[in-house]
Residue, then its C-alpha position, 0 to 999 in steps of 0.5 A: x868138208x873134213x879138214x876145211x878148217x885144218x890150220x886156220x883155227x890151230x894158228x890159234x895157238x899161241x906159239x908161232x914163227x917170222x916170216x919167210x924161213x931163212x937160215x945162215x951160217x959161217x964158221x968161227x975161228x974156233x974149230x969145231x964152232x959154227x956160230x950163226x951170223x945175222x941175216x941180211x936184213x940185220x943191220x948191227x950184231x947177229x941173230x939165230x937162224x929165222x924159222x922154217x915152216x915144215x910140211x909133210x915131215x914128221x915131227x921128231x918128238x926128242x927135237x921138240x922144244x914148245x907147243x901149244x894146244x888150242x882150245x876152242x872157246x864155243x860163244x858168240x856170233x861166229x860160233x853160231x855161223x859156224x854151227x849152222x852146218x853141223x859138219x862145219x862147227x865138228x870139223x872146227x872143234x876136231x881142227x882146233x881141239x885135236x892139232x899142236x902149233x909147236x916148235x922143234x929143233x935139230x941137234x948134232x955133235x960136234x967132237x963131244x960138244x952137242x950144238x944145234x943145227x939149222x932153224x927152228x922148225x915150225x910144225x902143226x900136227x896132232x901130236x910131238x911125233x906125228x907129220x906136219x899138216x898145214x891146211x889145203x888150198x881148198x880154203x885159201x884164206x884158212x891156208x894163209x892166215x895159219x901160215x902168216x901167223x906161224x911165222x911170227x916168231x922172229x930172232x932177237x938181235x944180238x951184240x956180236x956173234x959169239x960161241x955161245x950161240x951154238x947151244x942158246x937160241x932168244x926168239x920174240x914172239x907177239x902172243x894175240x890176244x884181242x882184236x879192235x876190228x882192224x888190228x890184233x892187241x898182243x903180248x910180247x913174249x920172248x923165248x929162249x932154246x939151249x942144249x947143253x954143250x956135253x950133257x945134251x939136256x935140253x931146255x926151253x924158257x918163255x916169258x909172257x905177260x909178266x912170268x917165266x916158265x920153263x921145262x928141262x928134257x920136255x916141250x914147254x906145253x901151253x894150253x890156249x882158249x881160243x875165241x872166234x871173232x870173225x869168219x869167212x864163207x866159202x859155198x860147199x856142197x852140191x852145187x855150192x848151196x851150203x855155206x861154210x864159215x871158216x875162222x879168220x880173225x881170233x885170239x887167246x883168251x886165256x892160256x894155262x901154261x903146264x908148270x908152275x912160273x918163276x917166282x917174281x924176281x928170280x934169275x930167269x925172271x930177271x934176265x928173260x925180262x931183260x931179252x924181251x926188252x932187248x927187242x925194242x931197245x936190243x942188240x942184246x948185251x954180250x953179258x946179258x947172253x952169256x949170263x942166260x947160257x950159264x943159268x941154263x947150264x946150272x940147270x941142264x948139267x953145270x959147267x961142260x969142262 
């Protein structure tokens, strides 16, 4: 039964990318510049690449940019099911406790500028340099559910294409956080990527339930208390007579980011609170953008010329 749990329970994870992986590209005007245009499914502005699941690949730890470790949090009814098979709730606890949810992303060097290139890969491994491992088809509804969830994370629609968006990338993301029996509560969160144009340093800003965290040259690492509020049974065993439970509907209770916010108010407090509302009420201002590149440049090597 090793690994029947193996993604159902690290979805858990906070961090999590959209649906089906798209990515597109044109070239500007500009030479050596290779501005992401919207996806097909935008109607106004343009937006960075849609994610990309990867299985089977190893995570490059320099391209790493975020992820979340889970935490199981071992109370309640489902806990108990889980635990009537001890190899169950040990598969459970190695499944949840041991896997990263993270994101990464490729780089390269355009002349002297650094840029990124292609999508946001999501990966789920044990750690920033192991393979990518999603869950067999042993236990579909395991499979499925991680899948669904790591794809949540979706671009924010900008104003216009422009250069900037080569070394900045905002994404949304909505963190789970309950559930009412037929829907999951969450938070919205927002998520900004960049890479500095000649210095490569990089750096990863998250807003969430109302504080901005950020890391320079590091994953943004967030700790994720996961509860278990329903499962599903599948029959193992010698002629299917033992009963498994596998997680299918869980949450965040509490989640520990690994460095200290903001304080309220702060640049990056301001203006990532300003991305995450540019979701609902978007495209995201031209100003709004450029304004967020330049902060994160100060803070990865200051101005490129």
């Amino acid at each position: 039964m090793a690994r029947i749990l193996c993604g159902s329970l690290c979805l858990s994870l906070l961090l999590t990318v959209s649906a089906q992986a798209q990515e597109s590209k044109s070239k500007n005007v500009k030479s050596g510049s290779k501005v992401v245009q919207a996806t097909a499914q935008e109607t106004v502005g343009a937006a960075a690449p849609r994610a990309k699941l990867i299985d089977g690949e190893r995570v490059r730890p320099e391209e790493a940019m975020i992820f979340t470790r889970s935490k199981l949090i071992e109370d309640g009814p489902a806990v108990a099911r889980m635990s009537a098979l001890q190899e169950n709730i040990n598969t459970v606890r190695n499944n949840m406790n041991t896997f990263r949810l993270g994101y990464s992303l490729m780089s390269e060097k355009v002349g002297e500028r650094h840029v990124f290139a292609g999508p946001v890969k999501c990966w789920r491994a044990a750690s920033t340099g192991d393979v990518s491992e999603w869950p067999p088809m042993t236990y579909p509804a395991s499979r499925e559910e991680t899948i669904r969830r790591a794809m949540l994370l979706e671009p924010i629609v900008q104003a216009e294409p422009i250069d900037e968006m080569n070394n900045l990338r905002v994404y949304y993301l909505p963190s789970l956080v309950g559930n009412d029996g037929r829907q999951y509560q969450i938070i919205p969160t927002a998520i900004a990527f960049f890479i500095h144009p000649k210095t490569g340093n990089r750096m990863t800003v998250i807003t969430r339930d109302g504080r901005t965290y950020g890391t320079v040259n590091k994953p943004l690492a967030v700790t994720s208390n996961i509860y278990v509020q329903d499962t599903r049974s599948y029959q193992v065993g010698p002629f299917g007579l033992g009963t498994a439970h596998v997680p299918v509907v869980f949450y965040s209770k509490k989640v520990q980011f690994d460095m200290e916010p903001f304080a309220p108010g702060d640049t990056f407090d301001t203006m990532m609170h300003t991305v995450l509302n540019a979701k609902e009420s978007g495209p995201l201002a031209t100003d709004d953008f450029k304004a967020l590149h330049a902060e994160m440049m100060r803070y990865t090597g200051g101005k490129a010329e």
